[in-house]
Structures are given as structure tokens and as C-alpha cells.
PQR file of N, CA, C, O and H, with PARSE charges and radii, in Angstrom:
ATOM      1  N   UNK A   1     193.203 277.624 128.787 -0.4000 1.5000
ATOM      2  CA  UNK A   1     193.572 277.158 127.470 -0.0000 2.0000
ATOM      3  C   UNK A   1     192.586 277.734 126.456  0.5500 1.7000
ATOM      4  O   UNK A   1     191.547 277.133 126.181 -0.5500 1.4000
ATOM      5  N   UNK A   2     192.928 278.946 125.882 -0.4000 1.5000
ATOM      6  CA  UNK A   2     192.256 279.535 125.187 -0.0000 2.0000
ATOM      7  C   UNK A   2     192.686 279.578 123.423  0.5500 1.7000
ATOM      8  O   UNK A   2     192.576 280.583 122.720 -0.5500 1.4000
ATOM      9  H   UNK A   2     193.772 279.434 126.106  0.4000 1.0000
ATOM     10  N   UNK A   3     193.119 278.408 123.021 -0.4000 1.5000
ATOM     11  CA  UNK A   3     194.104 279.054 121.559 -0.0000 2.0000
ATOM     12  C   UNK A   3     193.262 279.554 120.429  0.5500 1.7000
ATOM     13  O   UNK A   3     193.674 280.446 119.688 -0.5500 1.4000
ATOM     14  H   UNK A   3     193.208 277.592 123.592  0.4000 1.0000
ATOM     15  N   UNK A   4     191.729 278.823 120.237 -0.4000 1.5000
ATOM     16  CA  UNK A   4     190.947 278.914 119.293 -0.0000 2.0000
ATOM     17  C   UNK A   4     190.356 280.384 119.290  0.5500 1.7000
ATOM     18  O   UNK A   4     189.958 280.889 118.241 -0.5500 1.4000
ATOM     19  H   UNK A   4     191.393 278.098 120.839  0.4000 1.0000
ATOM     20  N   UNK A   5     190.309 281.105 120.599 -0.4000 1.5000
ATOM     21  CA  UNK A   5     189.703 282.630 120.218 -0.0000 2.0000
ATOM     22  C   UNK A   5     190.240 283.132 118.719  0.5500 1.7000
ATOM     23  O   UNK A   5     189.448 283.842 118.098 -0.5500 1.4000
ATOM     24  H   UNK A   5     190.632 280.695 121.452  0.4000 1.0000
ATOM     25  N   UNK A   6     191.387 282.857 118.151 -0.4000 1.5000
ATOM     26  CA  UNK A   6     192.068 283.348 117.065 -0.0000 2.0000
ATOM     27  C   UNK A   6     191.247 283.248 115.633  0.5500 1.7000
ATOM     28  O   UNK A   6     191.379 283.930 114.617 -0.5500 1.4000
ATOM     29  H   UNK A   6     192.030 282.281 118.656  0.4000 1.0000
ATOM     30  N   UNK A   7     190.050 281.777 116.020 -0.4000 1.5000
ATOM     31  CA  UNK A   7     189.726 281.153 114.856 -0.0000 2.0000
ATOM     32  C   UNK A   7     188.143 282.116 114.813  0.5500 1.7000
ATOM     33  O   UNK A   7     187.439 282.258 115.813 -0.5500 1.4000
ATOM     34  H   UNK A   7     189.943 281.223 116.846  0.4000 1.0000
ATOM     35  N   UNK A   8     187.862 282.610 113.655 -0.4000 1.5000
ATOM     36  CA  UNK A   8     186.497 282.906 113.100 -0.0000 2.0000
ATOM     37  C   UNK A   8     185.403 282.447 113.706  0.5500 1.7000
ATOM     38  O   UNK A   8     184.555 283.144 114.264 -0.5500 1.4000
ATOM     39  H   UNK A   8     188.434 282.495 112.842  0.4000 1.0000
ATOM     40  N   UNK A   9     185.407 280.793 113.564 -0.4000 1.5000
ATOM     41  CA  UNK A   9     184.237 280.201 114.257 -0.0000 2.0000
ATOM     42  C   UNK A   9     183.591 280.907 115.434  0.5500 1.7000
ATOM     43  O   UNK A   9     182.444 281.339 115.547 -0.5500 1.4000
ATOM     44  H   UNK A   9     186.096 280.227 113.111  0.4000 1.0000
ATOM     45  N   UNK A  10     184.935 280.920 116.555 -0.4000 1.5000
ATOM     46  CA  UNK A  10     184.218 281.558 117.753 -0.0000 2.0000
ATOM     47  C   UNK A  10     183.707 282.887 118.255  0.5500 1.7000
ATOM     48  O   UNK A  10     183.034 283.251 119.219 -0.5500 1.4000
ATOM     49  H   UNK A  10     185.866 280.568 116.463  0.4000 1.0000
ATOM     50  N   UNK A  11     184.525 283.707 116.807 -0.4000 1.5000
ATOM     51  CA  UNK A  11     183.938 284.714 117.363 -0.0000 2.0000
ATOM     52  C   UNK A  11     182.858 285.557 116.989  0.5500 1.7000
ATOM     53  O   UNK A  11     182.578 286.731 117.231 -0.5500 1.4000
ATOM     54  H   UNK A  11     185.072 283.412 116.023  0.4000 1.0000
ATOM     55  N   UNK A  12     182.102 284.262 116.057 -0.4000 1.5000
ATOM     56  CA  UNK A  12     180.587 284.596 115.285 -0.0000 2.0000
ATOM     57  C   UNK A  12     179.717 283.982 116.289  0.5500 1.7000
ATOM     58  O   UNK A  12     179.922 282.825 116.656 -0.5500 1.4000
ATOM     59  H   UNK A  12     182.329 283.308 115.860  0.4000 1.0000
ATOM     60  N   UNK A  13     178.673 284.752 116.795 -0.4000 1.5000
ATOM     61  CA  UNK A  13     177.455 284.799 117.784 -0.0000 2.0000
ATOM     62  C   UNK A  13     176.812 283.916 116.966  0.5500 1.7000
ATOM     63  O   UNK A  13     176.544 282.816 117.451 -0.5500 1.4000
ATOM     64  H   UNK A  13     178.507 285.692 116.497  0.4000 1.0000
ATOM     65  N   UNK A  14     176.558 284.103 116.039 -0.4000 1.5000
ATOM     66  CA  UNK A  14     175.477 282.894 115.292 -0.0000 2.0000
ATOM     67  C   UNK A  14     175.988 281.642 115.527  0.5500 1.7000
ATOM     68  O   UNK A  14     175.546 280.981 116.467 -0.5500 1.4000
ATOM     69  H   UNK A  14     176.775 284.996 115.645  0.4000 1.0000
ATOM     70  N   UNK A  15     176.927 281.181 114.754 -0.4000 1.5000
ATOM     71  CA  UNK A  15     177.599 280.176 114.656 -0.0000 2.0000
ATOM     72  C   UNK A  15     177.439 279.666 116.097  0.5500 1.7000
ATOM     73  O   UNK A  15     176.741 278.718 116.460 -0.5500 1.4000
ATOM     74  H   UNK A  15     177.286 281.718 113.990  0.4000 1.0000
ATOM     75  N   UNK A  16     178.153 280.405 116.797 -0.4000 1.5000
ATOM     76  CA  UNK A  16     178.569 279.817 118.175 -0.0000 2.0000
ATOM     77  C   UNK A  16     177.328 278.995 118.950  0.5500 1.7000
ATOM     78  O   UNK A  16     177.364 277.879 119.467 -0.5500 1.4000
ATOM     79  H   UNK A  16     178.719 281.175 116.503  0.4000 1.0000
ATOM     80  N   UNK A  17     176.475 279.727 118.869 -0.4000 1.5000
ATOM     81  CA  UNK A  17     174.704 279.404 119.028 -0.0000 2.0000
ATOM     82  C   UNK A  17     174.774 278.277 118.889  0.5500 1.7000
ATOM     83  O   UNK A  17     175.075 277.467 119.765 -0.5500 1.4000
ATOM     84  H   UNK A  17     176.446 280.634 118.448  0.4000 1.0000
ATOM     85  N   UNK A  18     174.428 277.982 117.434 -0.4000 1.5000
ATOM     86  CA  UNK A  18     174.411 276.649 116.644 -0.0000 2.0000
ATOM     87  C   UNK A  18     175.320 275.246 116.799  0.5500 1.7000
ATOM     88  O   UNK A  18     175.038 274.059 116.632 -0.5500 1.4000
ATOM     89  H   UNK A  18     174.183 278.640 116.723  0.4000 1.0000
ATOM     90  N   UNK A  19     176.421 275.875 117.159 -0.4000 1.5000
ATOM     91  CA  UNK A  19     177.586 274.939 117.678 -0.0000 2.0000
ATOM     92  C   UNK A  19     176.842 274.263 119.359  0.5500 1.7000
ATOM     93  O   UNK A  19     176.666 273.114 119.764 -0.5500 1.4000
ATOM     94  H   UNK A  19     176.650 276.839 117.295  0.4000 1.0000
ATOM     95  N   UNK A  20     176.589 275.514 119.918 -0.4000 1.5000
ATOM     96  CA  UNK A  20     176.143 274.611 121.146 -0.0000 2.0000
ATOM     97  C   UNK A  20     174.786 274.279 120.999  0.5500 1.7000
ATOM     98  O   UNK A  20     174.504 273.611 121.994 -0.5500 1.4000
ATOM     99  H   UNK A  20     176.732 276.447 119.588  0.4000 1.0000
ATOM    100  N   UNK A  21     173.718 274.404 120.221 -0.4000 1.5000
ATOM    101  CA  UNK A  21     172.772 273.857 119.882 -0.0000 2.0000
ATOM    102  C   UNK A  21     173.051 272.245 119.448  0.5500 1.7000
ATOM    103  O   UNK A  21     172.388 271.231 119.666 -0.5500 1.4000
ATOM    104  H   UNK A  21     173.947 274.947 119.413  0.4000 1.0000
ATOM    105  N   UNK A  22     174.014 272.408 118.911 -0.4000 1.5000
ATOM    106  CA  UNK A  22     174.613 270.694 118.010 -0.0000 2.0000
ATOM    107  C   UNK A  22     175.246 269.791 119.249  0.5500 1.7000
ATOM    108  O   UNK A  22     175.336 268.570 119.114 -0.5500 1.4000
ATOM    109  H   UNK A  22     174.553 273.232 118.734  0.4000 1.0000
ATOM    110  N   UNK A  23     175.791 270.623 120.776 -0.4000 1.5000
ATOM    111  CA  UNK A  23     176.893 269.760 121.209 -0.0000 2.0000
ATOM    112  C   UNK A  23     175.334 269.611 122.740  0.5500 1.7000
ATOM    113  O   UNK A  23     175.328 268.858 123.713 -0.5500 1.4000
ATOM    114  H   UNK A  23     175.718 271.614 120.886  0.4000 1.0000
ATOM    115  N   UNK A  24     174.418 270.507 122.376 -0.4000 1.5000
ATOM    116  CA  UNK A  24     173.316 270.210 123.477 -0.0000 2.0000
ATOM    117  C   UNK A  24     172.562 268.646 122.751  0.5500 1.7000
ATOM    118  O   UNK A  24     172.542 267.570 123.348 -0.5500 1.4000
ATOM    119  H   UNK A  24     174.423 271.119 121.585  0.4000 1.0000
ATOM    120  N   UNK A  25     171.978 268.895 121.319 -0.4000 1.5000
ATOM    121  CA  UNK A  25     171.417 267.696 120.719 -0.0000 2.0000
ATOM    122  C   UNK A  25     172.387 266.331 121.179  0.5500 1.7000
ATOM    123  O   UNK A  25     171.941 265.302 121.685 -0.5500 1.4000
ATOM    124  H   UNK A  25     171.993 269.769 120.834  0.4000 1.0000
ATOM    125  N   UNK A  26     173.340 266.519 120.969 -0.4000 1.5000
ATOM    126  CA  UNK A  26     174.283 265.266 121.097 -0.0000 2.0000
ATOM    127  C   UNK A  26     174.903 264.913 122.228  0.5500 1.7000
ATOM    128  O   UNK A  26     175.531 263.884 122.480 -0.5500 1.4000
ATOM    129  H   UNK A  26     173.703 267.355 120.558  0.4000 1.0000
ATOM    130  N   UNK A  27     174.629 266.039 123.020 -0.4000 1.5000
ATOM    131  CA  UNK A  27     174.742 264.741 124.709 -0.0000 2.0000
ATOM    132  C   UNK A  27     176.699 265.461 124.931  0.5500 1.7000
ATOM    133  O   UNK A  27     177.547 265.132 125.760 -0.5500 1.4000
ATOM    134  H   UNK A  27     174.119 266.874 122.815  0.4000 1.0000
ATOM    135  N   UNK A  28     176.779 266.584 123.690 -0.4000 1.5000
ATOM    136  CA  UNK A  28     178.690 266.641 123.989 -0.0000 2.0000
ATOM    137  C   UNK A  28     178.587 268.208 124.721  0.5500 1.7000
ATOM    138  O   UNK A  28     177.856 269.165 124.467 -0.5500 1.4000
ATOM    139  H   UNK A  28     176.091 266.852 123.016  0.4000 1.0000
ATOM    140  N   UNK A  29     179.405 268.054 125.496 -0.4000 1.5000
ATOM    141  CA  UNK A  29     179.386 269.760 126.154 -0.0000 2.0000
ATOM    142  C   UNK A  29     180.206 270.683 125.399  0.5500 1.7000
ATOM    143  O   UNK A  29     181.334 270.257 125.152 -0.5500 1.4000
ATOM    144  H   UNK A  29     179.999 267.276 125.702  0.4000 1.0000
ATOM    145  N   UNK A  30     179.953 271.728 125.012 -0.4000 1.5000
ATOM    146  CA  UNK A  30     180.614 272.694 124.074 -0.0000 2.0000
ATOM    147  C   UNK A  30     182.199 272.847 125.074  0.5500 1.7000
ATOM    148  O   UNK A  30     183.185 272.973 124.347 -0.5500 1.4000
ATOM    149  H   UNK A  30     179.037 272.074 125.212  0.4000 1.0000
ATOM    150  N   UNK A  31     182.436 272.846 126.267 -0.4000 1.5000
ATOM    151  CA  UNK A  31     183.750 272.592 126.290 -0.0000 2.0000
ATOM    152  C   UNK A  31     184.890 271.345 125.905  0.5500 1.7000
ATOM    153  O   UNK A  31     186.078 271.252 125.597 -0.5500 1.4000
ATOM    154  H   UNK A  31     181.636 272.743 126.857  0.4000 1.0000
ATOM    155  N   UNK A  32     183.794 270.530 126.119 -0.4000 1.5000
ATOM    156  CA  UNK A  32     184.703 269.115 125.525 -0.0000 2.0000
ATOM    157  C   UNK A  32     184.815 269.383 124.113  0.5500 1.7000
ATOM    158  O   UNK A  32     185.873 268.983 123.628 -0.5500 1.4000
ATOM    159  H   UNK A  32     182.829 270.605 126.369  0.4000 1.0000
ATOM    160  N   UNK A  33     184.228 269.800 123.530 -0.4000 1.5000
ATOM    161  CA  UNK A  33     184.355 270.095 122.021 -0.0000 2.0000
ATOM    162  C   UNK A  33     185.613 271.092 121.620  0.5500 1.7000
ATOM    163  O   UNK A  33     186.327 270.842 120.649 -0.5500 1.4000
ATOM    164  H   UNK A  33     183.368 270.125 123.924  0.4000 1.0000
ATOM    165  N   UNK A  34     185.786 272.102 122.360 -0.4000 1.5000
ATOM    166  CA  UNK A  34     186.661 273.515 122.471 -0.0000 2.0000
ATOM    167  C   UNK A  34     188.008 273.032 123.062  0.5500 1.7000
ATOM    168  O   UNK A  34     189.117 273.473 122.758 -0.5500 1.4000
ATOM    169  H   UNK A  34     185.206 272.305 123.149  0.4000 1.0000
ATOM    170  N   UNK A  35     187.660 271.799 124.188 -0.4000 1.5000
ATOM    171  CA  UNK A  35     189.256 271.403 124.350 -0.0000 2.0000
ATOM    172  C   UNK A  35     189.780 270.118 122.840  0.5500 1.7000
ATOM    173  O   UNK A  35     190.811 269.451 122.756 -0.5500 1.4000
ATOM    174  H   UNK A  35     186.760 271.440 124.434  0.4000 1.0000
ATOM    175  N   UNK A  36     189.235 270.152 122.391 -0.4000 1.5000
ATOM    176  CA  UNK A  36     189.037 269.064 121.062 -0.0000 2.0000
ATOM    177  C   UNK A  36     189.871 269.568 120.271  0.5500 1.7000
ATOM    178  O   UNK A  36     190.947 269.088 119.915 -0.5500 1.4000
ATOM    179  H   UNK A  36     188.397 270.694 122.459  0.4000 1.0000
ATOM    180  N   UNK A  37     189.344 270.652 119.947 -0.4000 1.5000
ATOM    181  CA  UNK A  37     190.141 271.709 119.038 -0.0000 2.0000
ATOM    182  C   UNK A  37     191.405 272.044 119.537  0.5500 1.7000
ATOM    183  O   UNK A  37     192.436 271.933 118.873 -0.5500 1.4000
ATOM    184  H   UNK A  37     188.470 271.042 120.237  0.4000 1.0000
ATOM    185  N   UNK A  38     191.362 272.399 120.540 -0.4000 1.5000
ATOM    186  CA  UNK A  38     192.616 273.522 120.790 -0.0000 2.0000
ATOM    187  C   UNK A  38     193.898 272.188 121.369  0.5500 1.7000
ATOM    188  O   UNK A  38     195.042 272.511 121.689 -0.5500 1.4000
ATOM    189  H   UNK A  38     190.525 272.490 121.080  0.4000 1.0000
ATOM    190  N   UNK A  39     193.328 270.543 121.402 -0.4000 1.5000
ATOM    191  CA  UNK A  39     194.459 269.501 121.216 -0.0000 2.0000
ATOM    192  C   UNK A  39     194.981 269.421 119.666  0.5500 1.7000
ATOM    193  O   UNK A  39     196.128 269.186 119.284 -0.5500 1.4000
ATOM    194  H   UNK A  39     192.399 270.281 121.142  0.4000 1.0000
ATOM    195  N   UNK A  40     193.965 269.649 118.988 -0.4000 1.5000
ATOM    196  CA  UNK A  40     194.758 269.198 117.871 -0.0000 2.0000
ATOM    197  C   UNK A  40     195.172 270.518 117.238  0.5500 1.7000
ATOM    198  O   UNK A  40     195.984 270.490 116.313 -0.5500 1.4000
ATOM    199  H   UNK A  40     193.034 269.840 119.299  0.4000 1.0000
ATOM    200  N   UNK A  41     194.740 271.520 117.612 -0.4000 1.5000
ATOM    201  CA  UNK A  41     195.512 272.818 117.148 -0.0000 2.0000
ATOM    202  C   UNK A  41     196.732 272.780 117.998  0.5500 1.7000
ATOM    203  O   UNK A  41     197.684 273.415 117.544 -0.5500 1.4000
ATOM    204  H   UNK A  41     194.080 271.544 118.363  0.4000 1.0000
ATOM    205  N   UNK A  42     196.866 272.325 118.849 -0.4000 1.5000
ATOM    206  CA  UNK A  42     198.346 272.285 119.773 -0.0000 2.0000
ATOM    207  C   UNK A  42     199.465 271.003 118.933  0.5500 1.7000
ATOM    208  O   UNK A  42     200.664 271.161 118.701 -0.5500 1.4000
ATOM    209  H   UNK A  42     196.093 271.809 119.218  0.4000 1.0000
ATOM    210  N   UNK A  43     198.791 270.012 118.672 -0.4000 1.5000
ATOM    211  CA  UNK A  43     199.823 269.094 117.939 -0.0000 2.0000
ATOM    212  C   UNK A  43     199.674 269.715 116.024  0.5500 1.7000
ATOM    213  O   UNK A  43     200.602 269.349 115.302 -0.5500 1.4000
ATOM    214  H   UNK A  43     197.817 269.883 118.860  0.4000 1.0000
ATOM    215  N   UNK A  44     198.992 270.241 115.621 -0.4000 1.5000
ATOM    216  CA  UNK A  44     198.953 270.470 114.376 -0.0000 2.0000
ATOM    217  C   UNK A  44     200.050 270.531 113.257  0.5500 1.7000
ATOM    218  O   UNK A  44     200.124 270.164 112.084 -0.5500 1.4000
ATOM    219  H   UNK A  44     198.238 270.538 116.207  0.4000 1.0000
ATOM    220  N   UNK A  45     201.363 271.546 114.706 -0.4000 1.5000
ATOM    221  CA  UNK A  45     202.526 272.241 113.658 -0.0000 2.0000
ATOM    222  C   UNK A  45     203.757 270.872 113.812  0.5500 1.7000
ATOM    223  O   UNK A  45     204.678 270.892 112.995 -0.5500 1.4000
ATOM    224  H   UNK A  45     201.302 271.843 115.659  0.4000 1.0000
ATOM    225  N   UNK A  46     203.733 269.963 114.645 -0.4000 1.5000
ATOM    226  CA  UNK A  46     204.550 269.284 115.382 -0.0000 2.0000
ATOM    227  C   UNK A  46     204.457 268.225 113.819  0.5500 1.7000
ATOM    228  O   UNK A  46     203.578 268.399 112.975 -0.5500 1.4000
ATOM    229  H   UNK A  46     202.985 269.946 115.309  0.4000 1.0000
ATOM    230  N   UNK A  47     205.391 267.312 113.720 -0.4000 1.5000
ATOM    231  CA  UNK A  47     206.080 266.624 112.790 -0.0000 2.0000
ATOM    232  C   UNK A  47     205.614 265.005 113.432  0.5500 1.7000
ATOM    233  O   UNK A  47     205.678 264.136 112.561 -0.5500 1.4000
ATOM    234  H   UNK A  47     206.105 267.170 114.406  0.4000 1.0000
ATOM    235  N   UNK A  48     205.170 264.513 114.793 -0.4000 1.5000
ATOM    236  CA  UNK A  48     204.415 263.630 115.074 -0.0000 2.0000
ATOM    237  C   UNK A  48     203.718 264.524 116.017  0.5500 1.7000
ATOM    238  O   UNK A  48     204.122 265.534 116.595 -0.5500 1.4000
ATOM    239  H   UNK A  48     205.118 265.218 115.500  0.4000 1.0000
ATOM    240  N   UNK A  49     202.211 263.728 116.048 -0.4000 1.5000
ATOM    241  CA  UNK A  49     201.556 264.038 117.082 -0.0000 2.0000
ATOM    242  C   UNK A  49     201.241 263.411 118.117  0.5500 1.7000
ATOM    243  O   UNK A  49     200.090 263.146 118.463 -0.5500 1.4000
ATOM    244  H   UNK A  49     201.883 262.908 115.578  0.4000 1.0000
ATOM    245  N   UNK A  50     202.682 263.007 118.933 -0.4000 1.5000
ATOM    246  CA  UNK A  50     202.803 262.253 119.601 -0.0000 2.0000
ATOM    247  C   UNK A  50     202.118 262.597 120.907  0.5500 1.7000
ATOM    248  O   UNK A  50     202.393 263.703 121.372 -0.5500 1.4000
ATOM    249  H   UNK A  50     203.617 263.222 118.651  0.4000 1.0000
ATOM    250  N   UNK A  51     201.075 261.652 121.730 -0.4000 1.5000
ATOM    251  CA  UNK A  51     199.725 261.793 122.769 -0.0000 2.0000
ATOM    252  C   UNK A  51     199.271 262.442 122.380  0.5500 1.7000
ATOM    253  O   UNK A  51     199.455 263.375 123.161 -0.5500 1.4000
ATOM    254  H   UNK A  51     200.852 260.754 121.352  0.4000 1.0000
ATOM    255  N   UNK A  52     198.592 262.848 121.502 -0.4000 1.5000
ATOM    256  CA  UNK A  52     197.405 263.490 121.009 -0.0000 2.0000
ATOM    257  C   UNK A  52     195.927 262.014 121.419  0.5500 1.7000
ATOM    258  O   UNK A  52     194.763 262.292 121.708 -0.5500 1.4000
ATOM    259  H   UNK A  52     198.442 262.090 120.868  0.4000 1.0000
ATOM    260  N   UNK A  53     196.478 260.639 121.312 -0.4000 1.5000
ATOM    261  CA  UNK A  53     195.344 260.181 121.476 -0.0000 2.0000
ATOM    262  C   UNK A  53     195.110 260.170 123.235  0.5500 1.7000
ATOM    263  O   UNK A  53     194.032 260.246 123.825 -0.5500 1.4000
ATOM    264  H   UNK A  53     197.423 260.413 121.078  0.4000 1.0000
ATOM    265  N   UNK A  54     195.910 260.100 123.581 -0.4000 1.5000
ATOM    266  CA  UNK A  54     195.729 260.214 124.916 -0.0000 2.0000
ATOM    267  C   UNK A  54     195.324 261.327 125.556  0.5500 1.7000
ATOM    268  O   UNK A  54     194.453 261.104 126.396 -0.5500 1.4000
ATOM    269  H   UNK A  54     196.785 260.038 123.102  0.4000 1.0000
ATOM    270  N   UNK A  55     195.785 262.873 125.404 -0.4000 1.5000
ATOM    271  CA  UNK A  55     195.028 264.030 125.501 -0.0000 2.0000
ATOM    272  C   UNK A  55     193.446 263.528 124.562  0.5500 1.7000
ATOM    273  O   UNK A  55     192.410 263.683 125.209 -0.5500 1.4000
ATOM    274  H   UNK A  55     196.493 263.055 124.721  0.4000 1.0000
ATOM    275  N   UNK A  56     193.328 263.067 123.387 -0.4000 1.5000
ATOM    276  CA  UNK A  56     191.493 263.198 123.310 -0.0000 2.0000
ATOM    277  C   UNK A  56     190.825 262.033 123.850  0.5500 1.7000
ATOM    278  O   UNK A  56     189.637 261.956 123.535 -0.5500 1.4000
ATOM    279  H   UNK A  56     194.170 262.941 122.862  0.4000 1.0000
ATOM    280  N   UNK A  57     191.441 260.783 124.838 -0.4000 1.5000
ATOM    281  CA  UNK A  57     190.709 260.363 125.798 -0.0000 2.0000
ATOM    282  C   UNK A  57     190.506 260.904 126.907  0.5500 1.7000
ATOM    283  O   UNK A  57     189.359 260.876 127.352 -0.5500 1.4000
ATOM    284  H   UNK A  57     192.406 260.846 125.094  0.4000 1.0000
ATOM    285  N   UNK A  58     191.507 261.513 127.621 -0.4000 1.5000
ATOM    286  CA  UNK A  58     191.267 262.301 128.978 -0.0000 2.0000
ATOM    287  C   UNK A  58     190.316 263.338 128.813  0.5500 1.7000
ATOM    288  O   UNK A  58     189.611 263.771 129.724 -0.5500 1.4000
ATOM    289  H   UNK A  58     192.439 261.537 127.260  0.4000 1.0000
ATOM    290  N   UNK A  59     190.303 263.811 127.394 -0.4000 1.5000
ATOM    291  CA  UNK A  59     189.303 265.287 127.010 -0.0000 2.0000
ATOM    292  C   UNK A  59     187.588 264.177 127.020  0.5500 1.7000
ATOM    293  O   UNK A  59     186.592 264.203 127.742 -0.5500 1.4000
ATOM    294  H   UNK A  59     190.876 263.459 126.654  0.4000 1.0000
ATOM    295  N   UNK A  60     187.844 263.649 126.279 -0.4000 1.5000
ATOM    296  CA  UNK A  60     186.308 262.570 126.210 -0.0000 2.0000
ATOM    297  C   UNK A  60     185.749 261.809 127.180  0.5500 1.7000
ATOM    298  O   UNK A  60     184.642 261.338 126.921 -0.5500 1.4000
ATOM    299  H   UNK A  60     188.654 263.628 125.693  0.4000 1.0000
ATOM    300  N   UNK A  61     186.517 261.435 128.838 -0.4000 1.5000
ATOM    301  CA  UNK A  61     186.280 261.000 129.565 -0.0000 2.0000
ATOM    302  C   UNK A  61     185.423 261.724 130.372  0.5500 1.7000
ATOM    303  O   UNK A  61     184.504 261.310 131.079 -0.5500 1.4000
ATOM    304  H   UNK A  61     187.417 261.818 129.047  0.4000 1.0000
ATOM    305  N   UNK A  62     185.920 263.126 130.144 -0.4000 1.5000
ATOM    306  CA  UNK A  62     185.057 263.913 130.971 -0.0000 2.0000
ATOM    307  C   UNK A  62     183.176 264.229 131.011  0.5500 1.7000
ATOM    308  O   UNK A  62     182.409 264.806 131.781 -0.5500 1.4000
ATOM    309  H   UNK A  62     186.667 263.462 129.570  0.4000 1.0000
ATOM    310  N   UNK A  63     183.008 263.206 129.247 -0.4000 1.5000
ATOM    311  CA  UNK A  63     181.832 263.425 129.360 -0.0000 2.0000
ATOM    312  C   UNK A  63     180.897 261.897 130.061  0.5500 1.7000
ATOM    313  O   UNK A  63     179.756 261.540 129.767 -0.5500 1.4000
ATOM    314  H   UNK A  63     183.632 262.737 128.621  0.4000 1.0000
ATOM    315  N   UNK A  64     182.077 261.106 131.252 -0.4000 1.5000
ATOM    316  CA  UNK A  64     181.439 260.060 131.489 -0.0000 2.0000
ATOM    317  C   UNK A  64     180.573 260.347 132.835  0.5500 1.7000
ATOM    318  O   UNK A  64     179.844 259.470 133.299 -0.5500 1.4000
ATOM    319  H   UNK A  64     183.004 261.396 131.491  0.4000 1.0000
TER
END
């Protein structure tokens, strides 16, 4: 599940750094963060975003 390669963010070396510098400080793993994104970039275009909360508990559980 790769959708975000498309987005800027990731494909700046700096940034990216800093991003996992922020998700190391805070205890979040830069993949739980990356599947974060690419749920709500998957419900984004949709008219409800119906289980979206349920995809970002199964995504957030993983950091138990």
C-alpha cells in the first residue's frame, strides 16, 4: 500500500528525516503514520467515509 509516494512530503529527504524524527519523539512508528495517510487518502474522494474509523483503529492498534 503505497498511494502517498505521489505526495511531495515523501519524496523530500529532509522532510522525511524530520517526520521520523517527530514519529521517534512520540512513541508513533513512521509506518503507522504512512498507513494514516494513505486511509484517509483512500476514503478522501468517496461521498461517505464509511470505516474509515475502523481502518484508523486497526492502523493504531498496532502501536499496542
Amino acid at each position: 500500500m503505497a498511494i502517498f509516494n505521489d505526495l511531495p512530503l515523501w519524496q523530500d529527504k529532509n522532510v522525511n528525516k524530520i517526520l521520523e524524527e517527530l514519529c521517534n519523539k512520540h512513541g508513533v512508528p513512521i509506518e503507522v503514520l504512512k498507513d494514516l495517510v494513505n486511509i484517509e487518502r483512500e476514503h478522501q474522494h468517496k461521498e461517505r467515509a464509511h470505516g474509515i474509523y475502523d481502518d484508523f483503529d486497526n492502523t493504531l492498534s498496532k502501536m499496542d
